[in-house]
C-alpha atoms as a printed R data frame, in Angstrom:
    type eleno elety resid chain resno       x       y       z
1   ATOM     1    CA   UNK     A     1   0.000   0.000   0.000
2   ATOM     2    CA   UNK     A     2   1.331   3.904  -0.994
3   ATOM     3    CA   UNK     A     3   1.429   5.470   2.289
4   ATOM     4    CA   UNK     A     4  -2.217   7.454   2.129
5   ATOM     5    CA   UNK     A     5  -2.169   8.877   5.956
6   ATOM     6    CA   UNK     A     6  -0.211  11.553   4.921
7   ATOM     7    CA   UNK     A     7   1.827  13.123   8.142
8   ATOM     8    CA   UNK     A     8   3.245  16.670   7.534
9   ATOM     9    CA   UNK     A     9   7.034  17.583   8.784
10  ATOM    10    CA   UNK     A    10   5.722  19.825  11.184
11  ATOM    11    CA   UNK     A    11   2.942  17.580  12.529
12  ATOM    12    CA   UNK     A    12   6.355  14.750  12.706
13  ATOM    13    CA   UNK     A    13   8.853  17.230  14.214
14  ATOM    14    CA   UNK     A    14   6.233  18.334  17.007
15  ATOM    15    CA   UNK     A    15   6.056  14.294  17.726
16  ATOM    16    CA   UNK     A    16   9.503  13.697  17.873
17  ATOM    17    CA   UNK     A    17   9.759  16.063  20.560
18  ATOM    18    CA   UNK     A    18   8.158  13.211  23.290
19  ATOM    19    CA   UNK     A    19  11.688  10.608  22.486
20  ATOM    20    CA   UNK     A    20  15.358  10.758  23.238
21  ATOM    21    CA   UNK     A    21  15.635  10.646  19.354
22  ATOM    22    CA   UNK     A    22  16.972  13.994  18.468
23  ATOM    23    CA   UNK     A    23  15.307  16.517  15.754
24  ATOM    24    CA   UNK     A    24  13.924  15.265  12.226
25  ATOM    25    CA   UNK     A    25  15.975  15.383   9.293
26  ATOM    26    CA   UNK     A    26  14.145  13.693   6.565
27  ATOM    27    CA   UNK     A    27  11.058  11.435   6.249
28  ATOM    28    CA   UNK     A    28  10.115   9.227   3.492
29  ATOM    29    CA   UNK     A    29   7.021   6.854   2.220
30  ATOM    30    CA   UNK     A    30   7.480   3.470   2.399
31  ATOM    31    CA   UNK     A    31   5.408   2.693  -0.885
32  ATOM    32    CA   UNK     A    32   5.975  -1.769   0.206
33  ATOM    33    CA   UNK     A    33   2.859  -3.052   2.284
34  ATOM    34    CA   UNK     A    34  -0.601  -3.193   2.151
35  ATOM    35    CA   UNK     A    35  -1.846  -2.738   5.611
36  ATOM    36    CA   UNK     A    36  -0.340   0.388   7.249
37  ATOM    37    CA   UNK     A    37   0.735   3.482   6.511
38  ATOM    38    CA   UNK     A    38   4.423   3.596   6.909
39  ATOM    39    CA   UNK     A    39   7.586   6.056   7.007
40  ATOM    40    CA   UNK     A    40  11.616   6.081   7.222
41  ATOM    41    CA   UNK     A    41  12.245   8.351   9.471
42  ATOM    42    CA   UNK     A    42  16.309   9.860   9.644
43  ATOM    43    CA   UNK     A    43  16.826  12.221  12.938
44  ATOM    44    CA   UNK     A    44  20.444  13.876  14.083
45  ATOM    45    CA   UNK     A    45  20.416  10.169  16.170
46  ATOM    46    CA   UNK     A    46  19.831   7.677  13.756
47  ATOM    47    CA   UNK     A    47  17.286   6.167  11.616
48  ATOM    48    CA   UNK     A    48  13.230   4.900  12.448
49  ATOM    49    CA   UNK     A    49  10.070   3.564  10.881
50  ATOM    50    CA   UNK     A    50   7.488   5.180  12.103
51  ATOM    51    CA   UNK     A    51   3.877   3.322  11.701
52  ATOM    52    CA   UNK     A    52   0.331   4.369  11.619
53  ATOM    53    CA   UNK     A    53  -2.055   1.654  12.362
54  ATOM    54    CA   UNK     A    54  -4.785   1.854   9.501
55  ATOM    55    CA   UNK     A    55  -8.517   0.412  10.143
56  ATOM    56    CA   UNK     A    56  -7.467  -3.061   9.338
57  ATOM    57    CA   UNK     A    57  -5.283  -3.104  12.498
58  ATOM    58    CA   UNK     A    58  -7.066  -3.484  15.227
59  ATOM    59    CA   UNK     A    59  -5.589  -0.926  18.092
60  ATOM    60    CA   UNK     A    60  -6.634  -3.064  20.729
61  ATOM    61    CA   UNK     A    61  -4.630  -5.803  19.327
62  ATOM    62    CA   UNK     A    62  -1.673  -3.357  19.722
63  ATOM    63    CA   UNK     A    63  -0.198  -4.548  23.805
64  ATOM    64    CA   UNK     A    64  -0.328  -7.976  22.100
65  ATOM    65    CA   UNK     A    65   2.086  -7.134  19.143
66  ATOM    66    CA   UNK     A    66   4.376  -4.746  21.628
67  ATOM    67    CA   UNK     A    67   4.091  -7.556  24.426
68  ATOM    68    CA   UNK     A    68   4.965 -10.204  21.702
69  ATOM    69    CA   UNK     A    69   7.956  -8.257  20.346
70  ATOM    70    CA   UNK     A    70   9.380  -7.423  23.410
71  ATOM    71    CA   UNK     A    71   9.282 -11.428  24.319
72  ATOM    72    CA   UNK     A    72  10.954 -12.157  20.805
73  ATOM    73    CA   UNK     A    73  13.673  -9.628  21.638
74  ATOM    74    CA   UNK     A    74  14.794 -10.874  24.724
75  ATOM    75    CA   UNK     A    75  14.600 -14.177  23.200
76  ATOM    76    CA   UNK     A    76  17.358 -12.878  20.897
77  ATOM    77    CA   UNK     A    77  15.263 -12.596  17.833
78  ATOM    78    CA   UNK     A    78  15.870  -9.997  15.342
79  ATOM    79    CA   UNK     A    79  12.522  -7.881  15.476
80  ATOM    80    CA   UNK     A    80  12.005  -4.588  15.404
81  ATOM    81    CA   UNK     A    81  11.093  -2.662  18.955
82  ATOM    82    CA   UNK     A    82   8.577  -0.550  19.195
83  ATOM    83    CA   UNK     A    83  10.049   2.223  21.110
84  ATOM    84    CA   UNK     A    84   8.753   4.188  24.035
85  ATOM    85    CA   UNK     A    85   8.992   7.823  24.401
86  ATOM    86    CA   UNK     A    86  10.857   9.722  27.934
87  ATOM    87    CA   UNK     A    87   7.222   8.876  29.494
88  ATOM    88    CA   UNK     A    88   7.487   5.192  28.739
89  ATOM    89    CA   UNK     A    89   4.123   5.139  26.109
90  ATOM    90    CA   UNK     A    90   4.658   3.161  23.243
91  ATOM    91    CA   UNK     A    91   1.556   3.377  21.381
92  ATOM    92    CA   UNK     A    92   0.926   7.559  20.276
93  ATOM    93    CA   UNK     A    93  -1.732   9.605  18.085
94  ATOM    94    CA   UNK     A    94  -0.487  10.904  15.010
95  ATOM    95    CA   UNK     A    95  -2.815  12.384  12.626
96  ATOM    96    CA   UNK     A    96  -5.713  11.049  14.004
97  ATOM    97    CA   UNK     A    97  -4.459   7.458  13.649
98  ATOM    98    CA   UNK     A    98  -2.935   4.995  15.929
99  ATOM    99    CA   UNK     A    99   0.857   5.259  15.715
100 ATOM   100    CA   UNK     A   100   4.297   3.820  16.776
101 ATOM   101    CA   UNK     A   101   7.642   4.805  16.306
102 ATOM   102    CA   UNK     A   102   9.786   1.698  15.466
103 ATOM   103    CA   UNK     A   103  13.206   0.490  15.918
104 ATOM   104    CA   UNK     A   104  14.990   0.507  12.276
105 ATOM   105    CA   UNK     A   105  17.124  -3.290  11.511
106 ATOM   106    CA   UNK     A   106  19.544  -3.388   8.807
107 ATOM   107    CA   UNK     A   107  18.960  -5.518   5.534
108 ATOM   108    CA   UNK     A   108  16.800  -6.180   2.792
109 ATOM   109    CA   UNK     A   109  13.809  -8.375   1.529
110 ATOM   110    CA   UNK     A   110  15.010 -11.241  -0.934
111 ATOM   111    CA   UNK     A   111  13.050 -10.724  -3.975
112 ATOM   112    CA   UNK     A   112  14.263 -14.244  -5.498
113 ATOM   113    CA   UNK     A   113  14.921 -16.075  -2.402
114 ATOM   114    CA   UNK     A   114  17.583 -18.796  -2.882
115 ATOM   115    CA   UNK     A   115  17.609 -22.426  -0.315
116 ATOM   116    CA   UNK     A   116  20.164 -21.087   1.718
117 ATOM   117    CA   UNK     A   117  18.435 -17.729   2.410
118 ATOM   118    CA   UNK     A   118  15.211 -20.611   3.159
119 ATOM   119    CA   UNK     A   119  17.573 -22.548   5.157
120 ATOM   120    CA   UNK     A   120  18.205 -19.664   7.538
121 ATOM   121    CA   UNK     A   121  14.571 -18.110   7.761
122 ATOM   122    CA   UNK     A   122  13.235 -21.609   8.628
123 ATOM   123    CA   UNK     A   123  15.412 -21.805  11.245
124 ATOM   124    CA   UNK     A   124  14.676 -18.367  12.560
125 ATOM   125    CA   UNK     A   125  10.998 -19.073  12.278
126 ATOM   126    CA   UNK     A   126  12.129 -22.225  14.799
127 ATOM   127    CA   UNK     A   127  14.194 -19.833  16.955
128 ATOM   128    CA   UNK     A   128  10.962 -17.525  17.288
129 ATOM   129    CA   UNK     A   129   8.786 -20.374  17.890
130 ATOM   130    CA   UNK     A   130  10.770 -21.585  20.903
131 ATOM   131    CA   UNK     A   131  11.709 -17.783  22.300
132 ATOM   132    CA   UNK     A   132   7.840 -17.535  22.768
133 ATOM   133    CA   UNK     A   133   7.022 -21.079  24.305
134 ATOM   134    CA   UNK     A   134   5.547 -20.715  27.435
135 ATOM   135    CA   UNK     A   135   4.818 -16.670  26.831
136 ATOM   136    CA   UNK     A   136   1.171 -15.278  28.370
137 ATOM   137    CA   UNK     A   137   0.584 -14.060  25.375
138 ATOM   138    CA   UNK     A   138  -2.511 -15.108  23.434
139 ATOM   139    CA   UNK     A   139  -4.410 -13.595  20.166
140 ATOM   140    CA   UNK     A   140  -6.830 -15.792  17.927
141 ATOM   141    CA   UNK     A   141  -6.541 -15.875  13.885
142 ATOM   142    CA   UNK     A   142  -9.202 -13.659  12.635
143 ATOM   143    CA   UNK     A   143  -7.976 -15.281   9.381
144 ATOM   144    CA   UNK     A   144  -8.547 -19.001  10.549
145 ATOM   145    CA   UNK     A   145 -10.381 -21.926   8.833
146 ATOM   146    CA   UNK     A   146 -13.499 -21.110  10.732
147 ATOM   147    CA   UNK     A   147 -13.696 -17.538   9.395
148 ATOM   148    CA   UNK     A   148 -12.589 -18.513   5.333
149 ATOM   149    CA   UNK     A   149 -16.093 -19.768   4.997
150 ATOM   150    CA   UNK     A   150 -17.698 -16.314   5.528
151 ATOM   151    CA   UNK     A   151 -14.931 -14.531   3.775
152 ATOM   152    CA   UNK     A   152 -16.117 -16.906   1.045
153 ATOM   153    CA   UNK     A   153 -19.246 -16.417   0.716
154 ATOM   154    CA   UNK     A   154 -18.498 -12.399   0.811
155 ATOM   155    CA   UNK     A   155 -16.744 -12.734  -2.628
156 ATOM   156    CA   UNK     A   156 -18.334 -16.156  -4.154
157 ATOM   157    CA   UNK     A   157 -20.498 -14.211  -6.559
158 ATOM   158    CA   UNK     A   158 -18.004 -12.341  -8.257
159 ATOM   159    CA   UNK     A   159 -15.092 -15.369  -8.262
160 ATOM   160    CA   UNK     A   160 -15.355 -15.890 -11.692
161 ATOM   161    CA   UNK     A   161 -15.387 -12.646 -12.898
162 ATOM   162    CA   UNK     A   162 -11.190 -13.262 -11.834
163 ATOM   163    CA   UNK     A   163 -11.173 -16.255 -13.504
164 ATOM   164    CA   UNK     A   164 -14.197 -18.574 -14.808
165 ATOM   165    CA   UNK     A   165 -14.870 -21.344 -12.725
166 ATOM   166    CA   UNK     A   166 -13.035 -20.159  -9.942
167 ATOM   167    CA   UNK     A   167 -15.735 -20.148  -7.647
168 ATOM   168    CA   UNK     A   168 -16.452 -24.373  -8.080
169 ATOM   169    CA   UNK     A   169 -12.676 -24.560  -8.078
170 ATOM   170    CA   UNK     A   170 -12.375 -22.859  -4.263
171 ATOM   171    CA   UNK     A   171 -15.355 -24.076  -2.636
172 ATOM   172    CA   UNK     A   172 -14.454 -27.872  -3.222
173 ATOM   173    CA   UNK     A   173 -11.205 -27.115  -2.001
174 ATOM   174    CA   UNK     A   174 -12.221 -24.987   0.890
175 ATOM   175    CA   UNK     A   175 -14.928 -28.079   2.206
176 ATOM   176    CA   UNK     A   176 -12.330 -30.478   1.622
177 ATOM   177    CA   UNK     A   177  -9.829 -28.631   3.766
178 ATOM   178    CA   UNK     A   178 -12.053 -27.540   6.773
179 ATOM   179    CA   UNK     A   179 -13.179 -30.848   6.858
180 ATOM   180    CA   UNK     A   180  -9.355 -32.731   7.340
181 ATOM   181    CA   UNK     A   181  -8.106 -29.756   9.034
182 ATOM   182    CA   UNK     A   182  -6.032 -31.157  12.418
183 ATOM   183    CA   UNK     A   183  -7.410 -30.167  15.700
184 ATOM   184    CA   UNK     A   184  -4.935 -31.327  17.823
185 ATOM   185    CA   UNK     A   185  -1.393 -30.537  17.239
186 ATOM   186    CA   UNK     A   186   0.904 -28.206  18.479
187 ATOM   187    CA   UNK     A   187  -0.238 -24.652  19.109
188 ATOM   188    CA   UNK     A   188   1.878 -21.020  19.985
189 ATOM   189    CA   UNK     A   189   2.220 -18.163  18.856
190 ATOM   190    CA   UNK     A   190   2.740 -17.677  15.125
191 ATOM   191    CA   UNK     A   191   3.793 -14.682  12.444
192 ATOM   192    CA   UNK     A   192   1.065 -15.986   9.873
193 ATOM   193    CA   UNK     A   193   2.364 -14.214   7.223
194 ATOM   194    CA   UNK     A   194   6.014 -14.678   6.702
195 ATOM   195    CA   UNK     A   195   6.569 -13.731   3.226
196 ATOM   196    CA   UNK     A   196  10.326 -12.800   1.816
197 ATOM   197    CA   UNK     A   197   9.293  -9.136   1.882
198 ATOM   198    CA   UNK     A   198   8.780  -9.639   5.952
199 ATOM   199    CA   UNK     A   199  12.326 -10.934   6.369
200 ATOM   200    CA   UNK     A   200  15.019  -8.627   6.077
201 ATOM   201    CA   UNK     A   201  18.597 -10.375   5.326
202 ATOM   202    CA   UNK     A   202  22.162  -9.552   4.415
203 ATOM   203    CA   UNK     A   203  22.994 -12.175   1.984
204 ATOM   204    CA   UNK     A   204  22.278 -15.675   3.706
205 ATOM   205    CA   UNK     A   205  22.066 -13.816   7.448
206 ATOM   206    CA   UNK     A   206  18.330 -12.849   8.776
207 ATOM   207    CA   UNK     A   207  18.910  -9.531   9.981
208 ATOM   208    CA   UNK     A   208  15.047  -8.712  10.669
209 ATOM   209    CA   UNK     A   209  11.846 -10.510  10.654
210 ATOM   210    CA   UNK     A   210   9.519  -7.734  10.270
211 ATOM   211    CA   UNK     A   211   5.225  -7.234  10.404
212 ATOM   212    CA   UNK     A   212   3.961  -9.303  12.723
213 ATOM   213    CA   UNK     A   213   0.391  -7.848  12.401
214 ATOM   214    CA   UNK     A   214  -1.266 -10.839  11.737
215 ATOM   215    CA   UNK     A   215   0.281 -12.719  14.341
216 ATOM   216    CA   UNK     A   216  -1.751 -14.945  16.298
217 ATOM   217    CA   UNK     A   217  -2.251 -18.174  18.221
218 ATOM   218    CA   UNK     A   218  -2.402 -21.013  15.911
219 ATOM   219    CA   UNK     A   219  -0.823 -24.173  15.019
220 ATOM   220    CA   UNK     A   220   3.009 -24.127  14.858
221 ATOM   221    CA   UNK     A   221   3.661 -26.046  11.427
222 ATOM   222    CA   UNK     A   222   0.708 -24.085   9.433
223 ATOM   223    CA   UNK     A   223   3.093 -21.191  10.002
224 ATOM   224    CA   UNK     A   224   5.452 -23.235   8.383
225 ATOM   225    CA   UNK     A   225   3.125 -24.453   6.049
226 ATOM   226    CA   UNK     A   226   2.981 -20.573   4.914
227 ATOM   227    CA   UNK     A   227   6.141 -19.677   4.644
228 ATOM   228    CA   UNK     A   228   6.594 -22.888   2.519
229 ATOM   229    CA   UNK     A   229   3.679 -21.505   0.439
230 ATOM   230    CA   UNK     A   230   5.293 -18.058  -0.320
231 ATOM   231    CA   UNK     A   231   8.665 -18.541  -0.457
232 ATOM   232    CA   UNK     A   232   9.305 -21.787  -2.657
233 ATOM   233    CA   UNK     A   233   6.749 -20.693  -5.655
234 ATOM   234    CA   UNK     A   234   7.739 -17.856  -8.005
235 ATOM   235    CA   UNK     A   235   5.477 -14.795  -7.808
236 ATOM   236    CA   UNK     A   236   3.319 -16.009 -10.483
237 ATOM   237    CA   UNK     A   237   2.717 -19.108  -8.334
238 ATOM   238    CA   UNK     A   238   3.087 -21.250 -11.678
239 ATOM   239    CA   UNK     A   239   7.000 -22.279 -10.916
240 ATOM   240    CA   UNK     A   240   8.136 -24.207  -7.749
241 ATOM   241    CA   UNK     A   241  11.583 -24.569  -6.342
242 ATOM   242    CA   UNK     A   242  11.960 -27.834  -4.461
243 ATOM   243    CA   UNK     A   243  14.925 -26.560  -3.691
244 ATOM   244    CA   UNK     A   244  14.051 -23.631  -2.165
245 ATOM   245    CA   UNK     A   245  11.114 -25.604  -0.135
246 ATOM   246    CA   UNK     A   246  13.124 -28.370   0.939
247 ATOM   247    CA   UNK     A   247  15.419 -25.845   2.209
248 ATOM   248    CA   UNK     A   248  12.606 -24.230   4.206
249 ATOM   249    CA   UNK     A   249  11.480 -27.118   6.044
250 ATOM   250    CA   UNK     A   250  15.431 -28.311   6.588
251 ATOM   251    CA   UNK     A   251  16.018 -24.614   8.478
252 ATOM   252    CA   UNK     A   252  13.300 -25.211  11.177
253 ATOM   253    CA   UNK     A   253  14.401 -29.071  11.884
254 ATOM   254    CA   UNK     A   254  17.672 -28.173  12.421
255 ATOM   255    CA   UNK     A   255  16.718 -25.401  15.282
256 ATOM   256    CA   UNK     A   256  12.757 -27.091  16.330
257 ATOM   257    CA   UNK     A   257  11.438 -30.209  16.623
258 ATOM   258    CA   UNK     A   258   8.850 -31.047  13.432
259 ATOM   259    CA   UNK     A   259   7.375 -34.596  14.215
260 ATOM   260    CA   UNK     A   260   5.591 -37.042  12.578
261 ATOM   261    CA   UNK     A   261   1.946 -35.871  13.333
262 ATOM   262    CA   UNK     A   262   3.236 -32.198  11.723
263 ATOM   263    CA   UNK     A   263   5.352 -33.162   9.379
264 ATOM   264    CA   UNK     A   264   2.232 -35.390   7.711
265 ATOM   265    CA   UNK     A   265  -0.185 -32.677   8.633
266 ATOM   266    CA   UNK     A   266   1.897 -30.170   6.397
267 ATOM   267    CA   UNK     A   267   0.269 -30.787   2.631
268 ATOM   268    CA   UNK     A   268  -3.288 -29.963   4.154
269 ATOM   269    CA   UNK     A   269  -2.026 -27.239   6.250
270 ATOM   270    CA   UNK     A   270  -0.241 -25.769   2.903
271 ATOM   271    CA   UNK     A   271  -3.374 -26.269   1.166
272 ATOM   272    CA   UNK     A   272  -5.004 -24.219   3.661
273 ATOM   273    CA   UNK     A   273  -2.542 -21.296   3.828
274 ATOM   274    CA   UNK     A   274  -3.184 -21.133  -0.467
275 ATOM   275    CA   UNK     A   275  -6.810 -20.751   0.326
276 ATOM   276    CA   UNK     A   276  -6.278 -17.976   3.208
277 ATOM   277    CA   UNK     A   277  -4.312 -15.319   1.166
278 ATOM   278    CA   UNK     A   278  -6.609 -16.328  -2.042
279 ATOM   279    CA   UNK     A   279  -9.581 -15.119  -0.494
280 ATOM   280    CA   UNK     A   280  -8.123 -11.963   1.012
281 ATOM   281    CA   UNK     A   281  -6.842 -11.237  -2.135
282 ATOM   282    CA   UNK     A   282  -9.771 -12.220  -3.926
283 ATOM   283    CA   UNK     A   283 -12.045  -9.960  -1.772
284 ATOM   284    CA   UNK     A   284  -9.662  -7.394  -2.024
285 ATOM   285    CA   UNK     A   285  -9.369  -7.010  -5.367
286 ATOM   286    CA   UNK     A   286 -13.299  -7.151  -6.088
287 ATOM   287    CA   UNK     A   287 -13.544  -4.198  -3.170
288 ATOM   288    CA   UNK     A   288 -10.891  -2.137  -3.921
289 ATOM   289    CA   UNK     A   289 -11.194   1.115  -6.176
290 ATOM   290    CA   UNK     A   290  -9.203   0.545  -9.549
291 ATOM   291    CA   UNK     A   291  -7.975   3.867  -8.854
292 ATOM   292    CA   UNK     A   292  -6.991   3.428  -5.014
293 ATOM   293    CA   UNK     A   293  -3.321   3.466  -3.738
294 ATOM   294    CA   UNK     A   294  -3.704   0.484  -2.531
295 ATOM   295    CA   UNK     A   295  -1.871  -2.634  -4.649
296 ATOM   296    CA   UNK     A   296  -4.085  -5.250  -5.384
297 ATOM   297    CA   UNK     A   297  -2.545  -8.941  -5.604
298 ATOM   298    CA   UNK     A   298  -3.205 -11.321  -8.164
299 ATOM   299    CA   UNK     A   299  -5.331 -14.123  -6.398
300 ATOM   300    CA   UNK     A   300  -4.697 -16.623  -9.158
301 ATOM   301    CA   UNK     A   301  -0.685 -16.863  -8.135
302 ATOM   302    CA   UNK     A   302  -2.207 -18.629  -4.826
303 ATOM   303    CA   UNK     A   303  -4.618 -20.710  -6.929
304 ATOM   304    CA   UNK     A   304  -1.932 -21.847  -8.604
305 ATOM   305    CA   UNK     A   305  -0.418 -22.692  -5.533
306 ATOM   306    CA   UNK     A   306  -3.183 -24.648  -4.531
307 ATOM   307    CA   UNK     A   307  -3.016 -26.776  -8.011
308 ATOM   308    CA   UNK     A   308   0.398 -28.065  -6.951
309 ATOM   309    CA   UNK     A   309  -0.417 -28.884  -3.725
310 ATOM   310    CA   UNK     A   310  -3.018 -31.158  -4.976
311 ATOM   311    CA   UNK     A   311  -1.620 -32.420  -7.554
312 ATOM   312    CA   UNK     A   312   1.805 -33.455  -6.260
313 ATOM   313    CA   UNK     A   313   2.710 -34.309  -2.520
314 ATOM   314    CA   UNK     A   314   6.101 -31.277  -1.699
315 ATOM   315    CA   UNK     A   315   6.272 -32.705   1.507
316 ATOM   316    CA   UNK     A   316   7.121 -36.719   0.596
């Protein structure tokens, strides 16, 4: 998403004032996401993101995400802080929207992700998993098998105006997956959306997992499951990289346990995570302006997804 809560660098420089940050040099909009309205923010101390939490952000879900990030920190993840001003508040008000200023990390998002760089984020997905074992920390998936019924029934009608027969082609899959999804393996907390442009690295290194805003309490492997989904496919969704996927699932068994029961579970789960981000897509492009700043994505590259992951097993 274009940034579209546009914050002046008066109305910036007035909010600055409340950190130990110093005074604002320069800010820029972060064009990359599609749920917040984001900023790079340079000061005479150093460089920020700052974040304003848009309407699909829930702010009371906000003390979970800080609480969350500040468990993953001391765990000795790689996240980024949100930081608190000389009055110890963390979450501000900035043009009328909720808003935090944000630790900046170091790195960039792989745009062609190779096994090694999958190797390493698998492994720090494991490394996150175990750093918040245990944590009181608890948020449920808004986004979760029980709710893709609804969302698909909010954008059935006008499925196959995307693509003819696309409708037929989700709802078998959808009752198919509901119905075999597993109820009883491992839960914790998850990032449920860790795509390559949420990890920042510096060549094979993960410098930064980043966006956690859909992070919730779910089953451990079906955040695997989506990773796998995202980062072994091309961006098309037509291509897969067995390399790249194999890679994936080698990085979290070399820091976490994966047993049998998840490790079998994973094709349905996968199927699952290609139905999740096809009908947020899906409804998103049918409800979203042609000419709005937001940046629609192509549902088919996750139906495509789903086609391979019924057609072949990745996971044998």
């Amino acid at each position: 998403m274009a940034v579209y809560t546009h914050v002046s660098a008066e109305a910036l420089s007035a909010f600055l004032t409340r950190y130990d940050v110093g005074d604002l040099v320069s800010i820029k909009g972060i064009a990359e996401g599609v749920e917040n309205s984001n900023y790079m923010v340079d000061t005479t101390r150093g460089r920020y993101f700052l974040t304003l939490y848009e309407k699909r952000v829930d702010s009371g879900d906000l003390p979970f995400f800080k609480a969350l990030l500040d468990r993953l920190a001391s765990g000795g993840c790689r996240v980024p802080r949100m930081l608190p001003d000389r009055q110890g508040v963390t979450i501000q008000t900035l043009a009328h929207r909720p808003a935090c200023l944000i630790e900046f990390l170091t790195g960039v998002s792989p745009s062609h992700p190779t096994a090694m760089q999958a190797h390493a984020v698998g492994a720090a997905m494991a490394d996150m998993h175990a750093a918040v074992a245990g944590a009181p920390l608890d948020r449920r998936n808004t986004l979760g098998p029980e709710d893709w019924q609804a969302l698909f029934a909010a954008c059935a009608d006008q499925l196959d105006e995307i693509e003819p027969g696309l409708r037929a082609r989700v709802a078998a899959s959808l009752d198919d997956v509901v119905q075999r999804w597993p109820r009883d393996l491992p839960r914790t907390i998850i990032h449920a959306d860790l795509f390559p442009d949420n990890v920042l690295m510096l060549e094979d290194k993960v410098t930064g997992l980043i966006d956690f805003y859909f992070a919730c309490t779910d089953i451990r492997a079906y955040d695997l499951a989506i990773m796998h989904s995202s980062w072994a496919f091309d961006a098309t969704g037509a291509h897969y990289d067995a390399a790249v996927g194999d890679a994936a699932i080698d990085g979290y068994r070399s820091r976490g346990a994966l047993s049998a029961a998840e490790r079998a579970a994973l094709p349905v789960l996968a199927r699952g995570a290609c139905l999740r981000f096809l009908l947020t897509r899906a409804y998103d492009w049918i409800n979203t302006p042609a000419d709005a700043l937001v940046t629609r994505k192509d549902p088919l590259a996750y139906r495509h997804r789903l086609d391979t992951y019924e057609e072949r097993n990745l996971f044998a």
